[in-house]
VODRENRO-183431 format. One record per residue (C-alpha): x, y, z; residue number from 1. Coordinates in Angstrom, 2 decimals, padded with zeros to 5 digits. Example, Ala and Ser with C-alpha at 12.3 -4.5 7.8 and 13.67 -1.06 7.14 Angstrom:
2
+---------+---------+---------+-----+
:    east :   north :      up :   i :
+---------+---------+---------+-----+
:  012.30 : -004.50 :  007.80 :   1 :
:  013.67 : -001.06 :  007.14 :   2 :
+---------+---------+---------+-----+
END
This chain:
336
+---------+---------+---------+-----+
:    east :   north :      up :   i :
+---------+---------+---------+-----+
:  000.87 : -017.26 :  011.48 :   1 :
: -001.45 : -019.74 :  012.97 :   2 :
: -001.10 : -022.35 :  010.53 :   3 :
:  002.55 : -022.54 :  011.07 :   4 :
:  002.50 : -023.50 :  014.98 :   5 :
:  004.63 : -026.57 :  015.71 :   6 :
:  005.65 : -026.63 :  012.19 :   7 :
:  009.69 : -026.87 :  012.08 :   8 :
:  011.35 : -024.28 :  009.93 :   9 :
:  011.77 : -026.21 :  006.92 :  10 :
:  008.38 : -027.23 :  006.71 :  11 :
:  007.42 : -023.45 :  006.79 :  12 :
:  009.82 : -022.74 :  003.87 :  13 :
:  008.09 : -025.20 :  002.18 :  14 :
:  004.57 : -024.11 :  002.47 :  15 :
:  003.58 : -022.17 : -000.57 :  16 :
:  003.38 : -018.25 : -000.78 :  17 :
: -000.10 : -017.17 : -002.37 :  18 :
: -001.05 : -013.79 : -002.62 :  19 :
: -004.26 : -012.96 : -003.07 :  20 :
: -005.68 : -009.41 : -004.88 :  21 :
: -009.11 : -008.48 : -004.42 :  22 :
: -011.50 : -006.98 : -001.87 :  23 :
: -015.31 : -007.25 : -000.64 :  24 :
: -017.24 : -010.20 :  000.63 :  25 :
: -016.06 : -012.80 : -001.84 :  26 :
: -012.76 : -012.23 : -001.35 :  27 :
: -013.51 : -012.97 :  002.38 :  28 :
: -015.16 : -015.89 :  001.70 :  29 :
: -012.09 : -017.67 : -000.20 :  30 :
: -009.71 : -016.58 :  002.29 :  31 :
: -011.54 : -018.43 :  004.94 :  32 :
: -011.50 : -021.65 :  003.13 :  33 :
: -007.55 : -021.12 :  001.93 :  34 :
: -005.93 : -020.76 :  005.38 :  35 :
: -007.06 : -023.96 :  006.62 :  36 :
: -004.48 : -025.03 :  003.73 :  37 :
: -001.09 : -025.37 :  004.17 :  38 :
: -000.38 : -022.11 :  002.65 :  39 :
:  001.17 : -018.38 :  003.64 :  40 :
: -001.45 : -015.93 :  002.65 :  41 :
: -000.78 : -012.37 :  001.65 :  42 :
: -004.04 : -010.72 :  001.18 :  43 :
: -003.45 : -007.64 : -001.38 :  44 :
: -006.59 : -005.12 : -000.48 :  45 :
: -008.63 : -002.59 : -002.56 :  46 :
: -008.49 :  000.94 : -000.77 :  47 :
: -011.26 :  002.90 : -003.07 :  48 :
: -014.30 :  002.48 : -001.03 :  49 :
: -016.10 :  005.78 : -000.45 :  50 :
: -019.27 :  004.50 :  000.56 :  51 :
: -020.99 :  003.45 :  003.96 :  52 :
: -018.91 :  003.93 :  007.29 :  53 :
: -015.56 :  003.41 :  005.35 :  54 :
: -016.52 :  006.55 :  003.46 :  55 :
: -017.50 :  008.62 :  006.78 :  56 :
: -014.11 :  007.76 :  007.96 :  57 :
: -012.51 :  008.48 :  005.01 :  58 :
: -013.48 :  011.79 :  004.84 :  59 :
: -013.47 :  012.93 :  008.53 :  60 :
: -010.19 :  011.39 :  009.60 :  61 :
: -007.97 :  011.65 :  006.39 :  62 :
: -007.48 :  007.70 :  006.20 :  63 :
: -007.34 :  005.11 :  004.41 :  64 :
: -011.34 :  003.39 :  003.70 :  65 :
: -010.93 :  000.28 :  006.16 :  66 :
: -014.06 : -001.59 :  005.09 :  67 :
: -012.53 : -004.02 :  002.84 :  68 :
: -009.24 : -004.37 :  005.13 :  69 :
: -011.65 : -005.22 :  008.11 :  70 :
: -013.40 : -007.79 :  006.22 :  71 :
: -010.49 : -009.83 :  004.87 :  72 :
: -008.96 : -009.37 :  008.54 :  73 :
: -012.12 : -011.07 :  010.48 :  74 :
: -011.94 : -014.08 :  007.46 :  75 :
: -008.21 : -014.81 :  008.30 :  76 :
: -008.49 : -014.39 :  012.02 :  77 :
: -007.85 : -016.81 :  014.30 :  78 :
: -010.07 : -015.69 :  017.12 :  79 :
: -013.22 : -016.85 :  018.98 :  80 :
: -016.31 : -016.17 :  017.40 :  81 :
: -017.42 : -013.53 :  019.25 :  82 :
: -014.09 : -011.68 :  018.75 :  83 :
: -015.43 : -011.70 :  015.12 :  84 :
: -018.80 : -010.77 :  015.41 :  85 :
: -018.27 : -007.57 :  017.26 :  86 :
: -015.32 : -006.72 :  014.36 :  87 :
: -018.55 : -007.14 :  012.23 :  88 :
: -020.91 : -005.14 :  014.39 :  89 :
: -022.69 : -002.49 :  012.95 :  90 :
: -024.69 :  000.17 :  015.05 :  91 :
: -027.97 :  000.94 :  014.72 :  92 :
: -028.84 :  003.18 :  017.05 :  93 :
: -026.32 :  006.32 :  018.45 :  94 :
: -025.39 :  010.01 :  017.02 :  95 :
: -022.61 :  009.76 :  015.39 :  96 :
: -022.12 :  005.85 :  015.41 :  97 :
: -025.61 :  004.97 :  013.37 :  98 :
: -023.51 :  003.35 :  010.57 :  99 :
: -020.87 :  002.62 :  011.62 : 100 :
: -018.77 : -001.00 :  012.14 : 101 :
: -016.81 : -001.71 :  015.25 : 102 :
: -013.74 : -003.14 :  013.02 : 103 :
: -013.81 :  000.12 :  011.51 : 104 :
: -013.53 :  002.30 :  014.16 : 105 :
: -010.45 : -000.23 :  015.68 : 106 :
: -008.86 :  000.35 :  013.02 : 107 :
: -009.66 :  004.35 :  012.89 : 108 :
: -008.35 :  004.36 :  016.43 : 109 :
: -004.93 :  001.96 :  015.30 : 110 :
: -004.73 :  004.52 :  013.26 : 111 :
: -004.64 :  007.61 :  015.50 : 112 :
: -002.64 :  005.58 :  017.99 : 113 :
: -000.02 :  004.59 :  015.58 : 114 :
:  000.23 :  007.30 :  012.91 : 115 :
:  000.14 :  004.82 :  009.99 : 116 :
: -002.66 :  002.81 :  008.39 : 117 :
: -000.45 : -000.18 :  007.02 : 118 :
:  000.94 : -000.32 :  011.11 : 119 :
: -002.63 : -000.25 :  012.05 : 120 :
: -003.11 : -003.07 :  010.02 : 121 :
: -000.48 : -005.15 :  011.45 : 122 :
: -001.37 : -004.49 :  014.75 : 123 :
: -004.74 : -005.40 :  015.06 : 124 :
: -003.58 : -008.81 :  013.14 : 125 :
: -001.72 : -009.71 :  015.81 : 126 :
: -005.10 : -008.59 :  018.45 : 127 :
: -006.89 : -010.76 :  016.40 : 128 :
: -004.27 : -013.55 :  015.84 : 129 :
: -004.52 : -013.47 :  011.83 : 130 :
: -003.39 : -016.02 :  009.52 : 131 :
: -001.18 : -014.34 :  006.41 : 132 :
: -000.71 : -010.59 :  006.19 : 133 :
: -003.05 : -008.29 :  005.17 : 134 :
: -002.21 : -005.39 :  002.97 : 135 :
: -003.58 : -002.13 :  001.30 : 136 :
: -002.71 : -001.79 : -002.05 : 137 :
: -001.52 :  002.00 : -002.02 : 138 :
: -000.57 :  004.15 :  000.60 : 139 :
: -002.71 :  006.88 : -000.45 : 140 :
: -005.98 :  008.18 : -001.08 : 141 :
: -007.77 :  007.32 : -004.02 : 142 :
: -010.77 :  007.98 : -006.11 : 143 :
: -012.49 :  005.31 : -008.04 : 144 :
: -013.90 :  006.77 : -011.28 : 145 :
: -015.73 :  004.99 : -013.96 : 146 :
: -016.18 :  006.23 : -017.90 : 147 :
: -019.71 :  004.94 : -019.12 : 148 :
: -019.95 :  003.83 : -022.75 : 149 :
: -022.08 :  006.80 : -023.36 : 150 :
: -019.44 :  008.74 : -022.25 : 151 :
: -020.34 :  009.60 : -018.93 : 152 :
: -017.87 :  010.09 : -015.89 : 153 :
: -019.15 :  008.51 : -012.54 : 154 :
: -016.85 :  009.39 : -009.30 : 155 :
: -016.85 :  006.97 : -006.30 : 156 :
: -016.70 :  003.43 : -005.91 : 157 :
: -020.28 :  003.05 : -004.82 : 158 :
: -021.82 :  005.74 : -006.84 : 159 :
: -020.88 :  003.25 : -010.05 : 160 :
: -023.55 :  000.47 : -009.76 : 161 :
: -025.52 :  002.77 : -009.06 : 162 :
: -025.68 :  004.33 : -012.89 : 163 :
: -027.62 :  001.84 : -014.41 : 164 :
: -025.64 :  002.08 : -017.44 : 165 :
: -022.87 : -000.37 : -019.16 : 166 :
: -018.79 :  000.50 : -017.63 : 167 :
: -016.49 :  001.20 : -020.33 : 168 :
: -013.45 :  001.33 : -017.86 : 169 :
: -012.54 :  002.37 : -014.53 : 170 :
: -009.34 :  004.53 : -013.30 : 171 :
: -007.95 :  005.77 : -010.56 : 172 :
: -007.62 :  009.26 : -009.41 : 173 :
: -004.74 :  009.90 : -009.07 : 174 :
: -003.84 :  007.38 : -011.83 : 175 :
: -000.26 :  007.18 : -010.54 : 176 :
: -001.27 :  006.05 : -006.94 : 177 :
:  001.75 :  004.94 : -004.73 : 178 :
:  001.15 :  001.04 : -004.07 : 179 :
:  002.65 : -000.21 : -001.08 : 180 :
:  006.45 : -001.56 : -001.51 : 181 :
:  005.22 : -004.41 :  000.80 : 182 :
:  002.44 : -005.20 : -001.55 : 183 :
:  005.01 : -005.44 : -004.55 : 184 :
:  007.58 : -007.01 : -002.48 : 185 :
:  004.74 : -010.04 : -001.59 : 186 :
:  003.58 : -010.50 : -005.40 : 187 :
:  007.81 : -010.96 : -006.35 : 188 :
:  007.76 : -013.50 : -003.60 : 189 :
:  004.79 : -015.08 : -004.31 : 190 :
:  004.53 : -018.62 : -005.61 : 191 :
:  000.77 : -018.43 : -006.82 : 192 :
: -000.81 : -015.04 : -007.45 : 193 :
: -004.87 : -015.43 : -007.14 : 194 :
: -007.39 : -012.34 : -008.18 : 195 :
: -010.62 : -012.42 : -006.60 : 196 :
: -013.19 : -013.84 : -006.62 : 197 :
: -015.58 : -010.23 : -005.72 : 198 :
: -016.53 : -007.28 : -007.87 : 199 :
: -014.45 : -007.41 : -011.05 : 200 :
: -014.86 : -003.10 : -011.80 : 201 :
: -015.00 : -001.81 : -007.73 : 202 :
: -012.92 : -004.43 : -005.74 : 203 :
: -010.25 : -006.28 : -008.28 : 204 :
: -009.16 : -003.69 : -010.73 : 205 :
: -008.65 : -000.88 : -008.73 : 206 :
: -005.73 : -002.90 : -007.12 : 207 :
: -004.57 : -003.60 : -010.60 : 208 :
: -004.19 : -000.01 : -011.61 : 209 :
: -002.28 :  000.92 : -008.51 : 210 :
:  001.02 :  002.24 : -010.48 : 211 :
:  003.61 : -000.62 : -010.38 : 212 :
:  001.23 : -003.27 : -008.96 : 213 :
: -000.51 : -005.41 : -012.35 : 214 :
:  003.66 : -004.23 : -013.84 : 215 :
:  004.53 : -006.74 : -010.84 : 216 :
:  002.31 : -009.37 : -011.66 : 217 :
:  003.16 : -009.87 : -014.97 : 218 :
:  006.59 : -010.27 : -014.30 : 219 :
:  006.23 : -012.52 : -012.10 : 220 :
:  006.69 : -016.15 : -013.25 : 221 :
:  003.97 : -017.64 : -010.97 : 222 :
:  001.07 : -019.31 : -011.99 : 223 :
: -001.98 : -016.47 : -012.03 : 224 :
: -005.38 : -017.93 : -011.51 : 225 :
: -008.49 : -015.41 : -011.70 : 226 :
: -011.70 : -016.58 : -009.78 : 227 :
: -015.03 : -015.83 : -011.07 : 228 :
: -017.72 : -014.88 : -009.71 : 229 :
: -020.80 : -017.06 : -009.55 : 230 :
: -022.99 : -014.40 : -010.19 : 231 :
: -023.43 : -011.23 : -011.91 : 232 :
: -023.62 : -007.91 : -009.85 : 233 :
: -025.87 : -005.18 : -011.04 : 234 :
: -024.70 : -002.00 : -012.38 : 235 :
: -021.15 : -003.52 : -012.62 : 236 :
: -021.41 : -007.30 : -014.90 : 237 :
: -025.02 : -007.27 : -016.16 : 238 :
: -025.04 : -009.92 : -018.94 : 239 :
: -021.56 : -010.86 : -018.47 : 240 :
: -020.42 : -014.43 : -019.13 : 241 :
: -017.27 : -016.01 : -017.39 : 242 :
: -014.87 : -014.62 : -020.81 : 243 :
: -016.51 : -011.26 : -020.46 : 244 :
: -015.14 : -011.14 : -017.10 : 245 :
: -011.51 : -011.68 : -018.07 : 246 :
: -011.76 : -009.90 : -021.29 : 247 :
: -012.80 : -006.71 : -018.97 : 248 :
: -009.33 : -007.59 : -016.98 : 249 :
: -007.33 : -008.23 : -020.39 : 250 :
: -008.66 : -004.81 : -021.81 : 251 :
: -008.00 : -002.76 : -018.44 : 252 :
: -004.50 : -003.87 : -018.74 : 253 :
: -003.50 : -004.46 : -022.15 : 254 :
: -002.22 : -007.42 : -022.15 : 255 :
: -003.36 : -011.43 : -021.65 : 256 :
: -001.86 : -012.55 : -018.82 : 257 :
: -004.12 : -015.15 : -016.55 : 258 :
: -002.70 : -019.03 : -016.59 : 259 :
: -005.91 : -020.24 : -015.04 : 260 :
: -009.50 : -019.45 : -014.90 : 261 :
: -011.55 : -021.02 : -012.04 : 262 :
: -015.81 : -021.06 : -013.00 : 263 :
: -019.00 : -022.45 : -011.77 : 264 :
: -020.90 : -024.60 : -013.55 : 265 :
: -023.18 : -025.77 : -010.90 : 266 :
: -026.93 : -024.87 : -011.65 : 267 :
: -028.56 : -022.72 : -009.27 : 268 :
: -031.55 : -023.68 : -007.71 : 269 :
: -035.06 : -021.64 : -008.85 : 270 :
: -035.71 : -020.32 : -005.01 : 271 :
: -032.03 : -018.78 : -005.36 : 272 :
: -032.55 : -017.37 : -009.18 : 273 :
: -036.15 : -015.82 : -008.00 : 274 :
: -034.24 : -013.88 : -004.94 : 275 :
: -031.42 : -012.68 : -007.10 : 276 :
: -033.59 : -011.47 : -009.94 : 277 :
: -035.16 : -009.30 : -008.07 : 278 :
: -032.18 : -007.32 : -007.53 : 279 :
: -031.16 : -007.94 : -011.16 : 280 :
: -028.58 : -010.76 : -010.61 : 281 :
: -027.98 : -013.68 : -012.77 : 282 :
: -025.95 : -016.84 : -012.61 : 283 :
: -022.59 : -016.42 : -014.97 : 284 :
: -022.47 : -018.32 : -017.62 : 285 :
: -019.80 : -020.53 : -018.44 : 286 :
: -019.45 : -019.98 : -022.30 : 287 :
: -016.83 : -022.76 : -022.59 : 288 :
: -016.35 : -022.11 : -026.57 : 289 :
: -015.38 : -018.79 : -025.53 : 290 :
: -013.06 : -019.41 : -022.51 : 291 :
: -010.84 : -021.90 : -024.97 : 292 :
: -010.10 : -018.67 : -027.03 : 293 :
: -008.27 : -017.07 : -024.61 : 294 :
: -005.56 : -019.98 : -024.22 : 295 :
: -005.60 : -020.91 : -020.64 : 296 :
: -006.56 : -023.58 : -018.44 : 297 :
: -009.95 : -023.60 : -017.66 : 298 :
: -011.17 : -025.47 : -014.14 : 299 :
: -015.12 : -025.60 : -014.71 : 300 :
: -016.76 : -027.38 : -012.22 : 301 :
: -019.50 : -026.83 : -009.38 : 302 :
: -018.50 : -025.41 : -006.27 : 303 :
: -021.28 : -023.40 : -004.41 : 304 :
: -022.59 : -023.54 : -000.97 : 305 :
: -025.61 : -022.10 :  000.09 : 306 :
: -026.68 : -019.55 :  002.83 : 307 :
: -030.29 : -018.77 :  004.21 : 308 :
: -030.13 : -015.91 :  001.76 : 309 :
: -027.37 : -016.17 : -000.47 : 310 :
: -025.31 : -018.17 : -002.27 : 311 :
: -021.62 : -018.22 : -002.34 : 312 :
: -018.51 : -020.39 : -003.73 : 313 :
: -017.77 : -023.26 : -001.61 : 314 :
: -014.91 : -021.99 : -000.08 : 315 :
: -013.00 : -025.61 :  001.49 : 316 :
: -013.82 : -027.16 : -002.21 : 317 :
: -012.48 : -023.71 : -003.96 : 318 :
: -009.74 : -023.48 : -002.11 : 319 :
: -008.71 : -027.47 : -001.66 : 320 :
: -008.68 : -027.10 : -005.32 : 321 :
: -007.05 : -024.00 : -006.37 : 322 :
: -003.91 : -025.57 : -003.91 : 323 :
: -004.32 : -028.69 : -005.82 : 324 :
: -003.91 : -026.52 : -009.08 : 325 :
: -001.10 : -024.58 : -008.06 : 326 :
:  001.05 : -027.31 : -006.74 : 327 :
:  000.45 : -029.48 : -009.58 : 328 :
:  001.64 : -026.23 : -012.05 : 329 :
:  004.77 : -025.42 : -009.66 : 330 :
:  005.47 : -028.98 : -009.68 : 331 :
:  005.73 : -028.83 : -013.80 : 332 :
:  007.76 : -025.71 : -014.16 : 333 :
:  010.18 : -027.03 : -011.56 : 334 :
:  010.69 : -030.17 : -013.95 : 335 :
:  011.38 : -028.29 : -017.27 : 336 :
+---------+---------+---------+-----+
END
């Protein structure tokens, strides 16, 4: 790990074990800001994407979707910027690679080369020097599968948004997925156990249904802090508020089990509200009344940067923080 160069050994025992569950772009964006801490990151990874080049490769080389793996892998890498841009390169142009992501198709190849995804994985962390470990939630296949409040059964990760009508749950296909034993293994270790932020029906609960995955979380004693996302995403959160959000988790899973909620309350600015409206996105609303039903502790407070064309969370302030957070909870339950 990068961070851990010239540290001695007992100052890598002491650096705190967060494992982070999620997928998609803002999941990418927190992990850039959290391993400049001192932290050891162990990025848990949504394997249901069926759209897009992940979906091409999905289908025509039997393997696991690598979109979302290849994403959190070029946020924790330590490489040169150009290494980085060409793991984000998309072609344009090309029969058969119109589409298609470079990262991808490394990781297609790992794949062939080495006969396993999760080795795959591993290997092109070390090409690409990556700080933490990156891991797929399940071992296996699966199929992302929404039930619409009007009863309605949408198949596909990326064929749910596109309904237009309000999710009543999600669940896998098969709903007893294998997870990965390393996944598990990291979330028993963990100190700190952070979902998302990213989408809360196609990127953070299909790790969470993973048979034996959420059964690890709640066991473990660590502190679990969900992140929310800044704004809603259409076809997925339309109207939510920051305690919709986690009500969605607590009803997925049956039971209340988040110690921490992290929201925005920073106003967006009117350019930024007239450029999401038009795709139907709206800032979340942090119903504080709400949030103080659910019992836990609630970090409000603003933390977005902003891009030429979009806005995301501030991921240095996020993640300086979330560390702050966790270390001050630790530091508590070790007294007691």
């Amino acid at each position: 790990m990068a961070l851990g160069r010239g540290m001695n050994m007992q100052q890598r025992e002491e650096m705190l074990k967060v494992v982070v569950v999620g997928g998609g772009t803002g999941l990418s964006v927190l992990l850039r800001g959290l391993k400049e801490e001192a932290v050891h990151i162990t990025a848990v990874v949504t394997v249901a994407d069926d759209g897009g080049s992940s979906g091409r490769l999905r289908e025509e080389m039997d393997m696991l979707p690598p979109g979302d793996i290849r994403n959190v892998l070029t946020a924790l890498a330590d490489a040169e910027p150009l290494m980085k841009q060409l793991m984000q390169y998309r072609f344009n142009t090309g029969t058969g690679l119109a589409g298609h992501n470079l990262g991808n198709l490394l990781l297609a190849a790992m794949n062939d080369i080495t006969g396993d995804f999760v080795t795959a994985v591993k290997a092109l962390s070390r090409v690409l020097a990556v700080r933490g470990d990156v891991l797929p939630s399940s071992t296996q296949s699966i199929l992302l599968k929404a039930e619409l409040e009007d009863g309605t059964i949408v198949s596909g990760e990326s064929q749910i948004p596109l309904a237009g009508k309000k999710i009543k749950r999600v669940f896998l296909d098969p709903v007893d997925a294998r997870p990965l034993i390393e996944a598990l293994d990291a979330i028993k270790e963990a100190d700190a156990i952070i979902l998302g932020p990213g989408s809360l029906y196609t990127s953070i609960l299909p790790n969470l249904l993973v048979n034996g995955v959420f059964e690890t979380i709640l066991e473990s004693t660590a502190p679990k802090v969900y992140i929310c996302n800044v704004m809603t995403q259409p076809g997925e959160t339309d109207n939510f508020t920051a305690y919709d959000h986690v009500k969605a988790l607590y009803d997925h899973v049956g039971v209340e089990f988040l110690d921490t909620i992290v929201v925005n309350t920073e106003q967006v600015p009117e350019d930024y509200l007239a450029k999401y409206a038009e795709k139907g996105a709206y800032p979340v609303l942090c119903d504080m009344d709400k949030l103080k039903e659910l019992g836990v502790t609630i970090v409000a407070e603003p933390m977005i940067t902003y891009g030429e064309l979009y806005l995301r969370h501030d991921a240095k302030r996020v993640s300086q923080e979330i560390v702050a957070i966790l270390r001050q909870i630790i530091s508590q339950q070790e007294r007691k």
